[in-house]
PDB file of N, CA, C and O in Angstrom:
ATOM      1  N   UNK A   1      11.590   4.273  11.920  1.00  0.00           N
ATOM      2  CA  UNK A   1      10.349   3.507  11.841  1.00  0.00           C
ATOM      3  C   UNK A   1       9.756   3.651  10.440  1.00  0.00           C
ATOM      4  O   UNK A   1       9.534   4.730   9.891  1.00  0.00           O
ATOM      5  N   UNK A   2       9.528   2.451   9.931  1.00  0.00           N
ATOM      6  CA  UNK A   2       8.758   2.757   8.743  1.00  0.00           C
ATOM      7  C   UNK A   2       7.167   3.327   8.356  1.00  0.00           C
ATOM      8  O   UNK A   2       6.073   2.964   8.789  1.00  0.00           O
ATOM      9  N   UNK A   3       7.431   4.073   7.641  1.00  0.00           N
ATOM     10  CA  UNK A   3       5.831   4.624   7.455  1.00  0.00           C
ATOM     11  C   UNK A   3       5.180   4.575   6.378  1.00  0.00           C
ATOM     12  O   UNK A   3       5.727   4.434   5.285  1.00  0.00           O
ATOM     13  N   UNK A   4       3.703   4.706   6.575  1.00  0.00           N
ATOM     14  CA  UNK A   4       3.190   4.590   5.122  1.00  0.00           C
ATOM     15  C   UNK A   4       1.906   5.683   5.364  1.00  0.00           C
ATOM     16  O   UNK A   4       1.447   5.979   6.467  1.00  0.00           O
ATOM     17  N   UNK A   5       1.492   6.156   4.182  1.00  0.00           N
ATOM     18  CA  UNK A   5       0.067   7.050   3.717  1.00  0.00           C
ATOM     19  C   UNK A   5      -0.585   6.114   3.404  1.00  0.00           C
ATOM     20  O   UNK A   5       0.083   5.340   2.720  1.00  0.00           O
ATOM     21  N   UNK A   6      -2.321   5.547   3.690  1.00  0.00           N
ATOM     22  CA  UNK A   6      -2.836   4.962   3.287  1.00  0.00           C
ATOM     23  C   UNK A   6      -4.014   5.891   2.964  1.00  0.00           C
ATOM     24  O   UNK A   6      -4.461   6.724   3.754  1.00  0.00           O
ATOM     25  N   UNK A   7      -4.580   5.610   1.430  1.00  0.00           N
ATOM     26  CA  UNK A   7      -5.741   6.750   0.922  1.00  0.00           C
ATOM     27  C   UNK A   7      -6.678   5.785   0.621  1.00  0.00           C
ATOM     28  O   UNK A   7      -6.488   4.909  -0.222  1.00  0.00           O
ATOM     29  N   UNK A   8      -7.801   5.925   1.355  1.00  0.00           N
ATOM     30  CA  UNK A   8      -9.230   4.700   0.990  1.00  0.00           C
ATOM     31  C   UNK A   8     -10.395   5.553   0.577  1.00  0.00           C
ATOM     32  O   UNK A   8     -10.835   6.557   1.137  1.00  0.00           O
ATOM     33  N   UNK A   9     -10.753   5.031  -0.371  1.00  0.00           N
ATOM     34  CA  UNK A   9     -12.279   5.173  -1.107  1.00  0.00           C
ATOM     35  C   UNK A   9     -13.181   4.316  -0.951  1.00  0.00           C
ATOM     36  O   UNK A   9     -13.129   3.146  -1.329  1.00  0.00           O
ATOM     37  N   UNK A  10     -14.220   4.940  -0.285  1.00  0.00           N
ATOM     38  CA  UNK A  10     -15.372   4.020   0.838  1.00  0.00           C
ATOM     39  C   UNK A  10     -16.544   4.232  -0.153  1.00  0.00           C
ATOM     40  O   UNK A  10     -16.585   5.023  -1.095  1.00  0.00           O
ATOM     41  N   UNK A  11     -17.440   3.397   0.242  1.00  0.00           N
ATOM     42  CA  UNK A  11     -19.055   3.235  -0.415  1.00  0.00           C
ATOM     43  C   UNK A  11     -19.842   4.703   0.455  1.00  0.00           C
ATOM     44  O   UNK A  11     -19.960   4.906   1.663  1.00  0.00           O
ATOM     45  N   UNK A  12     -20.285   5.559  -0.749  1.00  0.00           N
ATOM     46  CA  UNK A  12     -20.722   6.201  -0.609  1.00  0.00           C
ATOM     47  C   UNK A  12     -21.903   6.098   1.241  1.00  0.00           C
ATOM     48  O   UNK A  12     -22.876   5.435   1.600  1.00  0.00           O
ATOM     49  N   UNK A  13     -21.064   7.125   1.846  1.00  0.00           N
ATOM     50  CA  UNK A  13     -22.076   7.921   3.619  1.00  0.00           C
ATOM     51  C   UNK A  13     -21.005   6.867   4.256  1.00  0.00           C
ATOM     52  O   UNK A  13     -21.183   7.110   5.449  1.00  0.00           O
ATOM     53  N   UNK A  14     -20.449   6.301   4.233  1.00  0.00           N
ATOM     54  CA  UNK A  14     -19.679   4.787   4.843  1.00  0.00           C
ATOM     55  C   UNK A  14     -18.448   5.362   5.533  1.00  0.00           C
ATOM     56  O   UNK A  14     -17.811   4.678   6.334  1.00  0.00           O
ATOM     57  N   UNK A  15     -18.076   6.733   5.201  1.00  0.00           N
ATOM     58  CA  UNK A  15     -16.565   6.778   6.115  1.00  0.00           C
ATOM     59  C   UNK A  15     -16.367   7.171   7.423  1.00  0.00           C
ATOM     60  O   UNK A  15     -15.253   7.291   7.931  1.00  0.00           O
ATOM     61  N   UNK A  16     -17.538   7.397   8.045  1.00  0.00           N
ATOM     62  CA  UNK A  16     -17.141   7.390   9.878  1.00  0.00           C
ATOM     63  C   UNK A  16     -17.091   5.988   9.848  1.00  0.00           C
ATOM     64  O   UNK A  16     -15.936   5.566   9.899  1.00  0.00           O
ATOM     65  N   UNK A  17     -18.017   5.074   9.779  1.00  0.00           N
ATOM     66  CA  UNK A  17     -18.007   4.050  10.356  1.00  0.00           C
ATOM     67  C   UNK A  17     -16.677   3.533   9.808  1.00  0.00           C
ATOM     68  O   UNK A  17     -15.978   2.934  10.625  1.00  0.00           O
ATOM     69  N   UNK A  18     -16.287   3.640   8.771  1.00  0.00           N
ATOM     70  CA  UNK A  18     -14.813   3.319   8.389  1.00  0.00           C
ATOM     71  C   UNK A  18     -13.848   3.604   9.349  1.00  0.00           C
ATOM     72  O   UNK A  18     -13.111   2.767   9.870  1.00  0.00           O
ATOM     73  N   UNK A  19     -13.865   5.064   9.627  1.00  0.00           N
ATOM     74  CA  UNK A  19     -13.174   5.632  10.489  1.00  0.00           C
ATOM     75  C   UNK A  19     -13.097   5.277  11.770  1.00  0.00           C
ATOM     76  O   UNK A  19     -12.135   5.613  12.460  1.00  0.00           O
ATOM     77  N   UNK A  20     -13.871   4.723  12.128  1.00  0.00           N
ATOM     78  CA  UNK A  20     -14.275   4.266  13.844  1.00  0.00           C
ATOM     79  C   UNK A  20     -13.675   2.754  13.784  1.00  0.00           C
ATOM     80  O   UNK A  20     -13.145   2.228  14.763  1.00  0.00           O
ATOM     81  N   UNK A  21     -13.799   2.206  12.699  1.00  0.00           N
ATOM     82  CA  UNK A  21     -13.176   0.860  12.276  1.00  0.00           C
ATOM     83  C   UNK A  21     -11.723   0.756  12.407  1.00  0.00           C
ATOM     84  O   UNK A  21     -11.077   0.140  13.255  1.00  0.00           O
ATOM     85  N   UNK A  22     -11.284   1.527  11.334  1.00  0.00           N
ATOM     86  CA  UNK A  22      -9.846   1.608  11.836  1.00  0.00           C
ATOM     87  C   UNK A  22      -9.063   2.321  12.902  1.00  0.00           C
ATOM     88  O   UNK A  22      -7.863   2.155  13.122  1.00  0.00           O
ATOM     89  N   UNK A  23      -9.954   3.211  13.602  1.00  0.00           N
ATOM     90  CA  UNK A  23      -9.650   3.958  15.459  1.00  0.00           C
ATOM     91  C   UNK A  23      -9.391   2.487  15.876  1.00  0.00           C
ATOM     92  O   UNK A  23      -8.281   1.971  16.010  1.00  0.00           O
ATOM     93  N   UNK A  24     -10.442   1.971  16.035  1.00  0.00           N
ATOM     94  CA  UNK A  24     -10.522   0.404  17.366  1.00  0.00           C
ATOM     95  C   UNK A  24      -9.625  -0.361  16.812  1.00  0.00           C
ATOM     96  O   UNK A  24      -8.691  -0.700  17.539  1.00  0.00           O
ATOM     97  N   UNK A  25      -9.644  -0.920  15.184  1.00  0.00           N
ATOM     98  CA  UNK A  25      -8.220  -1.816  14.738  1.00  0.00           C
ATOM     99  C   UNK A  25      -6.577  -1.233  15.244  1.00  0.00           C
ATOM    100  O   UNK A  25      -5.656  -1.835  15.796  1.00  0.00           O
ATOM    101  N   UNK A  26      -6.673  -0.192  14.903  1.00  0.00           N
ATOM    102  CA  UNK A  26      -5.206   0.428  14.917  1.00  0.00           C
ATOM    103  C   UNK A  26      -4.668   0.431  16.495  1.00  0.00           C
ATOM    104  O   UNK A  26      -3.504   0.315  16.878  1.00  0.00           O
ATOM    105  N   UNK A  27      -6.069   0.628  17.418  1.00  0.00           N
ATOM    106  CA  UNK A  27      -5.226   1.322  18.848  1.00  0.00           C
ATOM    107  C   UNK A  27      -4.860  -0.094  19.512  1.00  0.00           C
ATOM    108  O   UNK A  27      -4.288   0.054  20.592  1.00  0.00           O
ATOM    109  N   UNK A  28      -5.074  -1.582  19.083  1.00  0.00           N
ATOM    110  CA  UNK A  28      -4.615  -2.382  19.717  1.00  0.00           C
ATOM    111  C   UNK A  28      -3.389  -3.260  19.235  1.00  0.00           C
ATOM    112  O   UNK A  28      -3.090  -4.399  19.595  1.00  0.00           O
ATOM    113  N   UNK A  29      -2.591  -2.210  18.082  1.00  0.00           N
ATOM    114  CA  UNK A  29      -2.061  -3.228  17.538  1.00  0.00           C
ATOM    115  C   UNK A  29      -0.613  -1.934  18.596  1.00  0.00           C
ATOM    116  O   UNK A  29      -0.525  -0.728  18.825  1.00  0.00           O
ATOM    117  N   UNK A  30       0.285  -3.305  18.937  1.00  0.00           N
ATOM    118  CA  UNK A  30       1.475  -2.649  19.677  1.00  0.00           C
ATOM    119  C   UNK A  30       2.526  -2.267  19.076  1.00  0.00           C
ATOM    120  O   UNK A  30       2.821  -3.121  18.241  1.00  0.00           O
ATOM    121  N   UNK A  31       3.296  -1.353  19.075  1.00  0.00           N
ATOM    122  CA  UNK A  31       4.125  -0.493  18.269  1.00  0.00           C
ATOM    123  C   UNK A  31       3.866   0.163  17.203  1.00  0.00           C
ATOM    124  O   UNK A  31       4.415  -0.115  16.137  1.00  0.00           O
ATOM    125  N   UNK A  32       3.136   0.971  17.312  1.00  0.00           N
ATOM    126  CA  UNK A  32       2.105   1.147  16.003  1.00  0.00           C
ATOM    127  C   UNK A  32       2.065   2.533  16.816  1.00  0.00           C
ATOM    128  O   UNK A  32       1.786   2.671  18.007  1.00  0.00           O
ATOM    129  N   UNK A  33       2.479   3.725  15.698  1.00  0.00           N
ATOM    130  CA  UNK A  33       1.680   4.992  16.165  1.00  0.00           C
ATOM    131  C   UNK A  33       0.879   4.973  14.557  1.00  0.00           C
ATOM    132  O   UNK A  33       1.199   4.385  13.524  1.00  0.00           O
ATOM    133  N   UNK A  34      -0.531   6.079  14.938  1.00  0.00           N
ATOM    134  CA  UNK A  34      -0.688   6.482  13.426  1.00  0.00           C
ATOM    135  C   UNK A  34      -2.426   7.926  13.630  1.00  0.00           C
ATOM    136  O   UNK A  34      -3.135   8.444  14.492  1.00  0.00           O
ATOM    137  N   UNK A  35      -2.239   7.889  12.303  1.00  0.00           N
ATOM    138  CA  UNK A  35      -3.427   8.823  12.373  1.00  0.00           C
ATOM    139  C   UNK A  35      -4.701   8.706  11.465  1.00  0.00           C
ATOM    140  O   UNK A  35      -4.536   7.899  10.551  1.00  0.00           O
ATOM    141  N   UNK A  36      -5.625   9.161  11.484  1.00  0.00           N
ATOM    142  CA  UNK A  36      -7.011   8.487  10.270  1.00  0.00           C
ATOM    143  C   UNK A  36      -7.541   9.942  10.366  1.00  0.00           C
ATOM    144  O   UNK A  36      -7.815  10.654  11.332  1.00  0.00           O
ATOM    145  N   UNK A  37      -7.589  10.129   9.036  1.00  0.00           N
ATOM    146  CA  UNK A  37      -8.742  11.296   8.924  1.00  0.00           C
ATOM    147  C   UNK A  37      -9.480  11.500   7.609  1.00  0.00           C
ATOM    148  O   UNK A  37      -9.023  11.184   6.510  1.00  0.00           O
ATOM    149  N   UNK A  38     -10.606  12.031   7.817  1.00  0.00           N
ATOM    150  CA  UNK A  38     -11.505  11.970   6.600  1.00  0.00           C
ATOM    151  C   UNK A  38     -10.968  13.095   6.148  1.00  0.00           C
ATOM    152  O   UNK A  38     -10.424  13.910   6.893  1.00  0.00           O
ATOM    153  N   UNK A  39     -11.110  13.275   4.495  1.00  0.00           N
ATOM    154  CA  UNK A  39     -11.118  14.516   3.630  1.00  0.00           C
ATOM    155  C   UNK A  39     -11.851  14.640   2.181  1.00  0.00           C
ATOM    156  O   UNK A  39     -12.394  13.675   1.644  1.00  0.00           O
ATOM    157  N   UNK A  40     -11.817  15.539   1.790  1.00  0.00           N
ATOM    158  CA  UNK A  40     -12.176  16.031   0.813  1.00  0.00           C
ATOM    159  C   UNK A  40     -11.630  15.676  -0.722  1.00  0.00           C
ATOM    160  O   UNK A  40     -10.490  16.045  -1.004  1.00  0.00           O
ATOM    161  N   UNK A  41     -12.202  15.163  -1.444  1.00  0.00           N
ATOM    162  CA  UNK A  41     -11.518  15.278  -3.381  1.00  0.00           C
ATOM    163  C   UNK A  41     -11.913  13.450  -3.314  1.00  0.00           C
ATOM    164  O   UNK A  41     -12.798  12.753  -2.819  1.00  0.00           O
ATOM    165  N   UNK A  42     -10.559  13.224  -4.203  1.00  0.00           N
ATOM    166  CA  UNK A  42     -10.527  11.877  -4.886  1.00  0.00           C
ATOM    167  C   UNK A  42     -10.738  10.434  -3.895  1.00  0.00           C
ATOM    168  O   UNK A  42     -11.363   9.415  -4.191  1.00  0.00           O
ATOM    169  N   UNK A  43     -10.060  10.715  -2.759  1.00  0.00           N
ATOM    170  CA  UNK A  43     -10.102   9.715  -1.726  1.00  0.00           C
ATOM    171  C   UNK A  43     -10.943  10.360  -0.599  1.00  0.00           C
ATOM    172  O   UNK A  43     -11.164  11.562  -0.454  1.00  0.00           O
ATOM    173  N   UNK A  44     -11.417   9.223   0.257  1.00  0.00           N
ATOM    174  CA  UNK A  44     -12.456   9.733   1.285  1.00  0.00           C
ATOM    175  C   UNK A  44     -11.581   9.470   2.479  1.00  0.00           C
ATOM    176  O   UNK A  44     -11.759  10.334   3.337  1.00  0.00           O
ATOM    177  N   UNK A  45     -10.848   8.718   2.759  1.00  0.00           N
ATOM    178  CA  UNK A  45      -9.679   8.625   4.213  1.00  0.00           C
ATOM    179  C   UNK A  45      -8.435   8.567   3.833  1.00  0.00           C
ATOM    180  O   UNK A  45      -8.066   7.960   2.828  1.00  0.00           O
ATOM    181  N   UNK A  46      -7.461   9.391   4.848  1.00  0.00           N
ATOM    182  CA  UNK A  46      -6.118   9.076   4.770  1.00  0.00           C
ATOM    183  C   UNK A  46      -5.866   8.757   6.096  1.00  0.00           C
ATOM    184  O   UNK A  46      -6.396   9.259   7.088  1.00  0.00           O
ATOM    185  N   UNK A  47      -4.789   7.647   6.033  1.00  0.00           N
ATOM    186  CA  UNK A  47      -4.321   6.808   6.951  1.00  0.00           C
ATOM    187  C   UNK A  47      -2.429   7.154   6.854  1.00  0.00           C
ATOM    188  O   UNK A  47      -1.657   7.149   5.895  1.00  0.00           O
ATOM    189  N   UNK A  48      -2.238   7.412   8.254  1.00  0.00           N
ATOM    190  CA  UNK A  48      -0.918   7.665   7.983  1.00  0.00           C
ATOM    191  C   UNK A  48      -0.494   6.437   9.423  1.00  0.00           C
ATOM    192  O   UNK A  48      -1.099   6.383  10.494  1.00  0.00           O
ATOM    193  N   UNK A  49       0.513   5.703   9.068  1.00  0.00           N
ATOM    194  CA  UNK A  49       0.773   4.480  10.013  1.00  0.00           C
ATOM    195  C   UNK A  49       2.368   4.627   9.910  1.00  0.00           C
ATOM    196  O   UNK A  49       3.049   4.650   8.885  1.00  0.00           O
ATOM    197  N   UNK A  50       2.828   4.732  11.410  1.00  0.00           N
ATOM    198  CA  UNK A  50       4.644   4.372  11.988  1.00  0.00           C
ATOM    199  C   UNK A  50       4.373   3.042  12.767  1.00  0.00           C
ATOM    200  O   UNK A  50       3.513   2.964  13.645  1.00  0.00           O
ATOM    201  N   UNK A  51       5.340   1.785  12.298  1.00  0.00           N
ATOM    202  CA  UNK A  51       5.408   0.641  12.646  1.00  0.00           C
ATOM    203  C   UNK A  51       6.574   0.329  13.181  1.00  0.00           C
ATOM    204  O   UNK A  51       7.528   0.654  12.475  1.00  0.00           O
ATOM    205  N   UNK A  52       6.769  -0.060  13.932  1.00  0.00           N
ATOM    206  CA  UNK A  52       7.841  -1.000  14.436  1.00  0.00           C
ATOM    207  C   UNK A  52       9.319  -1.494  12.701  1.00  0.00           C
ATOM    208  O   UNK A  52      10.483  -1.292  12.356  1.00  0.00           O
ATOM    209  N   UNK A  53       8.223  -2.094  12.317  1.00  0.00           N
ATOM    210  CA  UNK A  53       9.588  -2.438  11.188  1.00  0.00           C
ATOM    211  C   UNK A  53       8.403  -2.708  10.016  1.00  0.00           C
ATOM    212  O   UNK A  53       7.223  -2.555  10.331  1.00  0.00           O
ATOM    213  N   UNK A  54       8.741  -3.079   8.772  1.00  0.00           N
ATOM    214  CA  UNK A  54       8.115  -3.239   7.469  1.00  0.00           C
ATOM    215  C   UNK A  54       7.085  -4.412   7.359  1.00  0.00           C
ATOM    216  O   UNK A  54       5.959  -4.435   6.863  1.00  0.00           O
ATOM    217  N   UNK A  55       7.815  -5.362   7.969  1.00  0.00           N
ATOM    218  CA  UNK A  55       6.875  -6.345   8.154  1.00  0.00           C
ATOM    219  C   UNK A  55       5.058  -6.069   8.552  1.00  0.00           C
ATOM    220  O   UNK A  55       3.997  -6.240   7.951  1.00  0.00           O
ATOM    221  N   UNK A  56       5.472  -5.566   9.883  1.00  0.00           N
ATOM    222  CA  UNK A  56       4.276  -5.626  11.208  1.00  0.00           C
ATOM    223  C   UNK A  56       3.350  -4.638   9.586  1.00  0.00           C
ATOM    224  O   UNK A  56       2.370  -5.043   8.961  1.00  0.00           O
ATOM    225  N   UNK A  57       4.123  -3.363   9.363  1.00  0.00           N
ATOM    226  CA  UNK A  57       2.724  -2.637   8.808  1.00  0.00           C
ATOM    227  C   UNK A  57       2.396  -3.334   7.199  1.00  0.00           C
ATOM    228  O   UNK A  57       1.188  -3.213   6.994  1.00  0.00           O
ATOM    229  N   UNK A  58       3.026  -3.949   6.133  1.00  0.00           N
ATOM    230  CA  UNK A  58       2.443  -4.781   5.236  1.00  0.00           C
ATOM    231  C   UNK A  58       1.498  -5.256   5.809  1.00  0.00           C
ATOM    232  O   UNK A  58       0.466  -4.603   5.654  1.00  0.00           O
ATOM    233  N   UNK A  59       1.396  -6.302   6.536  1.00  0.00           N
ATOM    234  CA  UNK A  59       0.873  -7.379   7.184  1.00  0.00           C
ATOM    235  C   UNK A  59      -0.657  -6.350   8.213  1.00  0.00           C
ATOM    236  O   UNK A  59      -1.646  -6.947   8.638  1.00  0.00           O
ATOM    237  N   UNK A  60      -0.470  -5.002   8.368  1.00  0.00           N
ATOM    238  CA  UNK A  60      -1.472  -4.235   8.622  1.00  0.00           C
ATOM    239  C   UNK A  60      -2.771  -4.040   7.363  1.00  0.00           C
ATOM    240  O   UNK A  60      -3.929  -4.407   7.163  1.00  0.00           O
ATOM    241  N   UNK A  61      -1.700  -3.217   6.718  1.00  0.00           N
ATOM    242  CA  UNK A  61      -2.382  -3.038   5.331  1.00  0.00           C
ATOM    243  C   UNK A  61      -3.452  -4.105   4.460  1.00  0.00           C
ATOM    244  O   UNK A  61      -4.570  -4.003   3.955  1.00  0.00           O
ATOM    245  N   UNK A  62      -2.480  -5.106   4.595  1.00  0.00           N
ATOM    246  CA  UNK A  62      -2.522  -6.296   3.603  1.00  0.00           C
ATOM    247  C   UNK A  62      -4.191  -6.961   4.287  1.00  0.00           C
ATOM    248  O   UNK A  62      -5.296  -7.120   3.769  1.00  0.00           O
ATOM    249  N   UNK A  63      -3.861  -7.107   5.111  1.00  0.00           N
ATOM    250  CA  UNK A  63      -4.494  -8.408   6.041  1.00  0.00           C
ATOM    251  C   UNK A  63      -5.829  -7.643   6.743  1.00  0.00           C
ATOM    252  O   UNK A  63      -6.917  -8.218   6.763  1.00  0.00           O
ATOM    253  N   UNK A  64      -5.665  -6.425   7.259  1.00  0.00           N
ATOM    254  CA  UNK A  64      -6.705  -6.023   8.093  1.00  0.00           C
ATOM    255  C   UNK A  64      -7.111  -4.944   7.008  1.00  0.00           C
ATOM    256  O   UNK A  64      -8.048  -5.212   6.255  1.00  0.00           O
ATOM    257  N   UNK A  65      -6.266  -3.407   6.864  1.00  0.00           N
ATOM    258  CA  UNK A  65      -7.167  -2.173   6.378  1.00  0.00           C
ATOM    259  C   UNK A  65      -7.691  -2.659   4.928  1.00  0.00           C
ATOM    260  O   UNK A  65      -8.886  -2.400   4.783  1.00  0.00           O
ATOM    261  N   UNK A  66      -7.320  -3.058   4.238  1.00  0.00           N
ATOM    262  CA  UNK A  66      -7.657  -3.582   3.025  1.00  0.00           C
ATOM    263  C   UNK A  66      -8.961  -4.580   2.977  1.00  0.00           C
ATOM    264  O   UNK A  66      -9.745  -4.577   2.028  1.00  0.00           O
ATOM    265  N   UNK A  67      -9.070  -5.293   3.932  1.00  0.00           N
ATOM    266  CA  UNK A  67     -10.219  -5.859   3.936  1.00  0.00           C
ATOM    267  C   UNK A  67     -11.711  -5.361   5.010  1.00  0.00           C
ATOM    268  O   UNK A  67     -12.523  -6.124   5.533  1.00  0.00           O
ATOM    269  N   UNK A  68     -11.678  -4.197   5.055  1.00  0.00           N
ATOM    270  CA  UNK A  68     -12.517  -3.742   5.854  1.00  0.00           C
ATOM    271  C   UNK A  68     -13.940  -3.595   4.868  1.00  0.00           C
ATOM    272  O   UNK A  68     -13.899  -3.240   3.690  1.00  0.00           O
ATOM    273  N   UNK A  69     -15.024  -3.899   5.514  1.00  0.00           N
ATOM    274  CA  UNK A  69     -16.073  -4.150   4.294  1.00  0.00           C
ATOM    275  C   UNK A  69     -16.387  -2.644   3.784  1.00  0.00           C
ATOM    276  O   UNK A  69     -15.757  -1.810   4.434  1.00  0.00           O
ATOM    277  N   UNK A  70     -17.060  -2.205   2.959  1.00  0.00           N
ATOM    278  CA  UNK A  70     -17.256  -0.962   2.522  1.00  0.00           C
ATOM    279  C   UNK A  70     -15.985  -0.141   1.977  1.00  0.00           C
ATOM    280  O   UNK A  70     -16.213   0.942   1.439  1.00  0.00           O
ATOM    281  N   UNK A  71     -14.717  -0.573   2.081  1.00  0.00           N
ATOM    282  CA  UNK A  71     -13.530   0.139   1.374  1.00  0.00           C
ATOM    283  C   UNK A  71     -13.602  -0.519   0.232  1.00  0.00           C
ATOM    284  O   UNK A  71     -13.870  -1.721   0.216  1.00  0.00           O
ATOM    285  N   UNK A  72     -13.394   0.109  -0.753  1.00  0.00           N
ATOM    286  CA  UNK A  72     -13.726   0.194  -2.471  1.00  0.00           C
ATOM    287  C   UNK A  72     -12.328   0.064  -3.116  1.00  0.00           C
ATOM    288  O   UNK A  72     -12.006  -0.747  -3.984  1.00  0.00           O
ATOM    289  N   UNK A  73     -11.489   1.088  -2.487  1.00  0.00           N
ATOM    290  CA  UNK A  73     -10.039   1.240  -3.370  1.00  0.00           C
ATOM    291  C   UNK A  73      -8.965   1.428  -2.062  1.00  0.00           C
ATOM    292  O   UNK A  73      -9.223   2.062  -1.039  1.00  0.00           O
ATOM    293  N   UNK A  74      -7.722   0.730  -2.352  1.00  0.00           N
ATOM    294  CA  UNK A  74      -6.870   2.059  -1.284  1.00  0.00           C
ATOM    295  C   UNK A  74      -5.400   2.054  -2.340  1.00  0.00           C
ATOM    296  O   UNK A  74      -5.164   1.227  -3.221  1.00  0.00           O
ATOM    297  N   UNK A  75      -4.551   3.218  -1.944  1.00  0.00           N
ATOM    298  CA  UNK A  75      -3.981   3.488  -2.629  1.00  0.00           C
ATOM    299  C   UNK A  75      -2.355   3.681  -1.314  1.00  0.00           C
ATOM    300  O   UNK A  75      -2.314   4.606  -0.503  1.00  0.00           O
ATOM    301  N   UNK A  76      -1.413   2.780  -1.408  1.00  0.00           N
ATOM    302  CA  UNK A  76      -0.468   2.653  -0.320  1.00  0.00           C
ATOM    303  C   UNK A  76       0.580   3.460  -0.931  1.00  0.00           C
ATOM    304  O   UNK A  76       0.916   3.244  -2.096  1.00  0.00           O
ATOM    305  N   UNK A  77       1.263   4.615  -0.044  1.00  0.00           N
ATOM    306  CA  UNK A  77       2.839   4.984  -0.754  1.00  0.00           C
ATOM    307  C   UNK A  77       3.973   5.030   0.577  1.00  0.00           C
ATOM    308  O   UNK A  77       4.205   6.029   1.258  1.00  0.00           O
ATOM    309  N   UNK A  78       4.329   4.260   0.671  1.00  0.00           N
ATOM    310  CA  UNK A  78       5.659   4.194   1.552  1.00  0.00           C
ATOM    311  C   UNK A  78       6.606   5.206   1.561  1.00  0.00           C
ATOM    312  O   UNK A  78       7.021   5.775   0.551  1.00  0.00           O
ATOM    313  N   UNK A  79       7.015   5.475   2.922  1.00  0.00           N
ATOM    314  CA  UNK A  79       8.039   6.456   2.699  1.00  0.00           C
ATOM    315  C   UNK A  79       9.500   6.148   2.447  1.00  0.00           C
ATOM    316  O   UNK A  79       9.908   5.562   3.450  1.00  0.00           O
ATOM    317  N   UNK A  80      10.292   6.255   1.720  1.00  0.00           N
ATOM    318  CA  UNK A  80      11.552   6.359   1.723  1.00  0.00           C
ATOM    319  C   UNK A  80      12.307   6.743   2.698  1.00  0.00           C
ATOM    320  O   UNK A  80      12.761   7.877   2.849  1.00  0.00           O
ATOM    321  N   UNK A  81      12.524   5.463   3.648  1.00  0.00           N
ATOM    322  CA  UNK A  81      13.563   5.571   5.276  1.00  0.00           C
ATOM    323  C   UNK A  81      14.440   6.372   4.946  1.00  0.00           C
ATOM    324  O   UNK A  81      14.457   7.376   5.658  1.00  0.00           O
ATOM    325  N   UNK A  82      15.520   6.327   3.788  1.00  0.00           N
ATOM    326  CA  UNK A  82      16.498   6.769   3.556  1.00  0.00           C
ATOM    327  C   UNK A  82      16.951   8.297   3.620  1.00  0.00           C
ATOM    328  O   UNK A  82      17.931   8.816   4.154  1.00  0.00           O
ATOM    329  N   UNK A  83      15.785   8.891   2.815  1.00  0.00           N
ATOM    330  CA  UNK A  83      15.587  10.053   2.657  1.00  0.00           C
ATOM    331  C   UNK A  83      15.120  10.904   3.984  1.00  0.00           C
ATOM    332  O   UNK A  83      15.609  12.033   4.045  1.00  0.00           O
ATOM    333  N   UNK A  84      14.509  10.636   4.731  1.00  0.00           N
ATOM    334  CA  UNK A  84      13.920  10.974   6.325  1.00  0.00           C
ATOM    335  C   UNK A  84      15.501  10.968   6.927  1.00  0.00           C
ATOM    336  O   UNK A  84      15.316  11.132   8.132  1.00  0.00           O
ATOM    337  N   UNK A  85      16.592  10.890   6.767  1.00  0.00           N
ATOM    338  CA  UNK A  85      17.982  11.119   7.358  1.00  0.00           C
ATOM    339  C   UNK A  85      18.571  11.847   7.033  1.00  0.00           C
ATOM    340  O   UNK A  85      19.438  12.176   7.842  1.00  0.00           O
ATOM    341  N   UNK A  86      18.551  12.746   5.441  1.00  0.00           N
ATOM    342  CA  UNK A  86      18.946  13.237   4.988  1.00  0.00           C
ATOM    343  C   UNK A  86      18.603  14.895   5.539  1.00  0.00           C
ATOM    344  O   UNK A  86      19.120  15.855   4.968  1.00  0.00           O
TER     345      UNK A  86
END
């Protein structure tokens, strides 16, 4: 399954409600495992998302987490399928 880290930088006091945003987006999308949590330093959420195939989670990223109002920056790094076999 392909995966990705997603790191978002929210408008300052803004990341529960961020967080609660992407809880309710994420739990209805089907084949989709993943996790959201707030932290500490440069970025204010990390998003870690397992999809079905490459498509479904671009088309996550792209289309929905990216346009959530109050996210400022996000920063996507895909994992290398290949290497996860090794």
């Amino acid at each position: 399954m392909p995966i990705a880290f997603i790191l978002l930088n929210s408008d300052l006091g803004s990341d529960q409600e961020i967080i609660t945003k992407l809880k309710e987006m994420l739990a209805v999308e089907k084949d989709l495992k993943y996790e959201v949590q707030g932290v500490y330093g440069i970025y204010d959420i990390v998003v870690k998302i397992e999809a079905a195939n490459a498509d479904l989670l671009r088309t996550i990223i792209t289309n929905k987490i990216r346009k959530i109002d109050k996210v400022q920056s996000t920063l996507t790094m895909m994992v290398i399928e290949e290497q996860e076999r090794l």
